[in-house]
Every structure is written in C-alpha cells, then in structure tokens.
N, C-alpha and C positions, 0 to 999 in steps of 0.2 A: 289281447283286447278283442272285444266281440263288433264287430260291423254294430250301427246303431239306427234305430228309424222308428217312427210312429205307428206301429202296427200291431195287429190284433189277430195274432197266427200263431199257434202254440208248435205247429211243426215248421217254423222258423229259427228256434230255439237253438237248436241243435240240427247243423247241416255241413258237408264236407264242399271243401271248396279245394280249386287248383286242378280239376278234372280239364282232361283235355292234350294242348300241347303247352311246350317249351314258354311261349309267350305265355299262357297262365297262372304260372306261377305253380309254385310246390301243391301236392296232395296235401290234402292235410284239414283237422276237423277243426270246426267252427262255427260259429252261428251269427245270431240277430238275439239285441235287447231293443225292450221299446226306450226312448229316449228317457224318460222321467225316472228310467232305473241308473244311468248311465251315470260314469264318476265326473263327467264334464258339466253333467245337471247339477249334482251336490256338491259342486266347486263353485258355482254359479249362486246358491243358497246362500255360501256363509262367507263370499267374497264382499270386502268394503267396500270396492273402487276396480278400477279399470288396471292400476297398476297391480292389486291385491290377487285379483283374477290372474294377471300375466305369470305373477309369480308362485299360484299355486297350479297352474296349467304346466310350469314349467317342469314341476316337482312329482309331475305324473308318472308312475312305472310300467309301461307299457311290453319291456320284456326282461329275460333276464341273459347276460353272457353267459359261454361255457366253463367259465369258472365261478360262475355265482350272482355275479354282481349284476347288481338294478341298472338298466337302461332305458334314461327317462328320456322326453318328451326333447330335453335341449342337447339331452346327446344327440338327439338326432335332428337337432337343427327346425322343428316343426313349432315351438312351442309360440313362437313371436305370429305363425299364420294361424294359428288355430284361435289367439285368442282375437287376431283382427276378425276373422270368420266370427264370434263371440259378441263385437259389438254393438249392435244393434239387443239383442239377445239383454244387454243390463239393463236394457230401458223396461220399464213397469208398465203394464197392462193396466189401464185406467176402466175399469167399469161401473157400473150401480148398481144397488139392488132395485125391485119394483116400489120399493118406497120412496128409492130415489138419497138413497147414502150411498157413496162414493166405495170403492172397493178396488185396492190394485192387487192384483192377480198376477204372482213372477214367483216362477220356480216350483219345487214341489218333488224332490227326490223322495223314493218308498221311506218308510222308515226301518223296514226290516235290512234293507241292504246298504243304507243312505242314511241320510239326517233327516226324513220326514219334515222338513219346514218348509214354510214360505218364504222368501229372502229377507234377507240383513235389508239389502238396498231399499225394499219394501217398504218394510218395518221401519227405515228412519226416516223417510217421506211422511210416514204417515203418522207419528210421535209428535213431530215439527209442526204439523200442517193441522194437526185435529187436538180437542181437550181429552181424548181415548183413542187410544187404538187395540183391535182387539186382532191378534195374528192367528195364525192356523198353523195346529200342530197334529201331523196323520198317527193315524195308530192307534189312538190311546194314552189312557195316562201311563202305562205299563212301559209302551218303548218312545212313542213321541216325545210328551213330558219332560220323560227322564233325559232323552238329548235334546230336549227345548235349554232345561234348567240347566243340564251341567256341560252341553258343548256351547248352542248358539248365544247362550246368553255371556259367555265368557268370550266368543268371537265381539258380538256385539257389546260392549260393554258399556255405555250410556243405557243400555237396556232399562225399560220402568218394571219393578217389581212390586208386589204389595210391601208394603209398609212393615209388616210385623220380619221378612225375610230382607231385610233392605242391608244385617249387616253379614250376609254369608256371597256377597257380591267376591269378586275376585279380587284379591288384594286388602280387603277389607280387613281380614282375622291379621293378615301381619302389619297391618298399619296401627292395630286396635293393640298389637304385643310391644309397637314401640312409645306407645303412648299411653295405653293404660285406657283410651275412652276410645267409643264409635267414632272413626272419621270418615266426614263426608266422600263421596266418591269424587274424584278431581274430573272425570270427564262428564256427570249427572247433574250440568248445570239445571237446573227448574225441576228436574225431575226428582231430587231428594234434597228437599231444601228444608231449614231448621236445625237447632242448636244440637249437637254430639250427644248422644245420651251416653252418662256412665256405664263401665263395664259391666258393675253388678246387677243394673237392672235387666238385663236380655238373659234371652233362657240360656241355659248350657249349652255345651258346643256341642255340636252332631257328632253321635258315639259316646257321648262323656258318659251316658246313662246305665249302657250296656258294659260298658266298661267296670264301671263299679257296682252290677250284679257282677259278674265275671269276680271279681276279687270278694263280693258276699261267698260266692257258691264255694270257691276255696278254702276261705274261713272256717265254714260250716263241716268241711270235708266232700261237701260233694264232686261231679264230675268236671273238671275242668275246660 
C-alpha cells in the first residue's frame, strides 16, 4: 500500500523510502497517492453504515505472505483503528449552490481506478429529504455510468431509477422467473409504487437481441 495525502506533486508518485539507519525501517520503493484515488476513499463511497464501512475496511489486502496468501487489514489487528479514524469522515458535507439548493458533498473516488461516485450515505439523505435527487457520477457515461448502474446501484439497492429500467433492479429478473410478472422491489418503498406489470409487456431481456442475430447468421451460414 502506497502512503496517502492531499497533494499535487507528481514526483511524489513514486519515491524510495527506509534510507538511513536500522530505526527506518527496510529500503525499499514506494510512493504517495492523493487521497480521492485511495481504496479507503472507495470503501467510504459505497459503504451503508458505520458497521458496513468496519467490515469492508476489514477485507482490505494490504500485503501478501511468502506463500501467497492475502494479508488483510484484521490480520493485522489495524482494521477496528482505522475505521474509528473514519468517523467523522461518514458524515456528509452539507453545502449550496448560489441559488441557494442544498448539495452534500461526501466522497468521490477516480473512476478509472475506484467507483467514481459520490456516497451511498449521500444519496440516501438526499432521496428521503428532497422530491429529486440528482448524484454525481465522474468520468463519463463510458466508465462512471457504467459503475453508477451496475456496481453502486446494486450496493445501494432502494436506488430511484427511471421508470422504463425499474425492472433490470437486482433481484428483480429472478423474482419475475418465479412469478411470471414484474415485482415490486421489497426495499423501493415510494420509490416504485404501482400495480406489477405483465411479463410480456417490457422489452426483452439484455442480450436476448444479439443472441438471436447470432443464431440468424448461423442459419444463413454466415460467420459465427
């Protein structure tokens, strides 16, 4: 793991540490990440709770033994300090904008290296508390989006989605194979309310499309 701090020094990056004597500890290379890149920030993101946090803080692999094996955070006895160090850190940054709309500001890992969002914890203050909320997702539709949709929205799962994608939610395709119809999501109280729509009315399932070109082009003799 890389030492972590708020800084704007690109020969930081990459620096060797343990110079010196016996008290400093081994030679050896190493650097500096700024913190918003760091796995402690993107555990912070898509953590529900203060016990959720403890327990993915725990699950951190910080090295490995000489025979292979991961050595995390509660091998080594650190994981219960680091997440007390942590909180204050779950509480939400309350600002506005110059209009004067309310805006909480928590978390924000890259999306190239991280999940690119702004908190779970955020995001359910602000679902609860307003008739909209609108999150922030870095990157792009390219990489953000795509682990907006398919990681944080499956961490968070009361998540509000537009209406037309409300039944590709988690759990939803094998609720709909035990039953035959759309069912509601159990934890989406107000947020998807109204009668189950039939199976036949919603589009096809994602892939179903490509799938049956794939078996036209066979037919035909083309390339498979």
């Amino acid at each position: 793991m890389r030492w972590c701090i708020d800084f704007c020094a690109q020969a930081l990056r990459n620096i060797t540490i343990g110079k010196g004597g016996k008290m400093d500890g081994f030679e050896m290379e190493s650097g500096f990440q700024i913190s918003v890149a760091s796995e402690v920030m993107a555990i912070l993101a898509v953590a529900n709770d203060l016990k959720d946090l403890r327990e993915r803080i725990g699950r951190m692999v910080v090295a490995y033994s000489k025979s292979g094996k991961d050595v995390t955070t509660t091998d080594l006895e650190v994981a219960g300090a680091m997440t007390a160090w942590m909180v204050d850190a779950m509480k939400p940054n309350l600002l506005q904008t110059i209009e004067g709309q309310p805006v909480l500001v928590h978390a924000g890992p890259f999306a190239n290296i991280a999940i690119g969002q702004s908190s779970i914890i955020a995001d359910r203050i602000g679902t609860r508390l307003a008739e909209y909320h609108v999150t922030e997702s870095g990157f792009g539709a390219d990489i953000g989006f795509e682990k907006f949709w398919n990681l944080k929205c499956r961490y968070f799962r009361p998540h509000a989605g537009c209406g037309r994608d409300r039944g590709n939610r988690p759990g939803a395709q094998d609720a709909r194979r035990r039953t035959g119809r759309q069912a509601r999501h159990p934890a989406g109280r107000g947020l998807h309310q109204g009668e189950p729509r039939p199976l036949g009315k919603r589009r096809r399932e994602p892939g179903r499309a490509h799938r049956d070109r794939k078996k036209e082009r066979r037919a035909a003799g083309g390339v498979p």
